[in-house]
N, C-alpha and C positions, 0 to 999 in steps of 0.2 A: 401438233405438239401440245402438252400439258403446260397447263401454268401454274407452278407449284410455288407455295406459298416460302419456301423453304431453298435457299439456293447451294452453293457447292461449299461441302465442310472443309474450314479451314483448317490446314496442319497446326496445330497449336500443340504447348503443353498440357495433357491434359489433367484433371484434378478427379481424385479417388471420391466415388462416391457408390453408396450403396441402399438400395431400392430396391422390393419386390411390387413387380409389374404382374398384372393378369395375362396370361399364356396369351388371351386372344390380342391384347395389347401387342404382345413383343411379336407375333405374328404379326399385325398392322404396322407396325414399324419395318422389322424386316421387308414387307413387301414396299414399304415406301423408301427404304433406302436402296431396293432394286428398280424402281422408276428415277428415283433419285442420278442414279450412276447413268440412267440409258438417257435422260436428258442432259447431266452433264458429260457424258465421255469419259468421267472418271471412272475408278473402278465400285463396285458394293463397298460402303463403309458399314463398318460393326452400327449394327442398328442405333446400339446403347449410345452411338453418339451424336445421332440426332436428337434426344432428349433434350439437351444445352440450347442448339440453335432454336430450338420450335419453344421451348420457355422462353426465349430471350425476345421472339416473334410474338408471341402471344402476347408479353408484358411491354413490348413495343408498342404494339398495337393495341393494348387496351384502353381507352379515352378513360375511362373511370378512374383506372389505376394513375394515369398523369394525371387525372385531375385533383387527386385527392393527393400524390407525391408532391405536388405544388403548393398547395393549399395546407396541407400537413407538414412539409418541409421531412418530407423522409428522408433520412440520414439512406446512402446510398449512391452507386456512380448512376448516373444519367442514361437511361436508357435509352435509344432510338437515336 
């Protein structure tokens, strides 16, 4: 089984947003929202909404970025 950085997307509301990705990008997402589905049991989600989760993973997970959100006092919800 895979261990994917990235767990099962939640139903939420979602917020309009608009981005141009490189073709190879939205290929890469695409196929990771088909591994995505076969490790959760859910179905393929529209790629475009991993975006959110895997930003919000990334800025979780970056020690820099808290350290400096700390130390800076970045106006902001609290990540992680």
């Amino acid at each position: 089984m895979t261990k994917l950085k990235l767990g099962p997307i939640a139903d939420d509301k979602p917020v309009k947003v608009t981005l141009e990705l490189p073709a190879d990008l939205h290929r890469d997402l695409a196929a990771y929202a088909e591994v995505l589905a076969r490790e959760s049991g859910q179905p393929a989600a529209d790629p475009t909404r991993l975006i959110a989760p895997m930003l919000e993973r990334f800025m979780a997970t970056d020690r820099a970025f808290a350290k400096a959100r700390r130390a800076g006092g970045t106006p902001g919800t609290a990540i992680g």
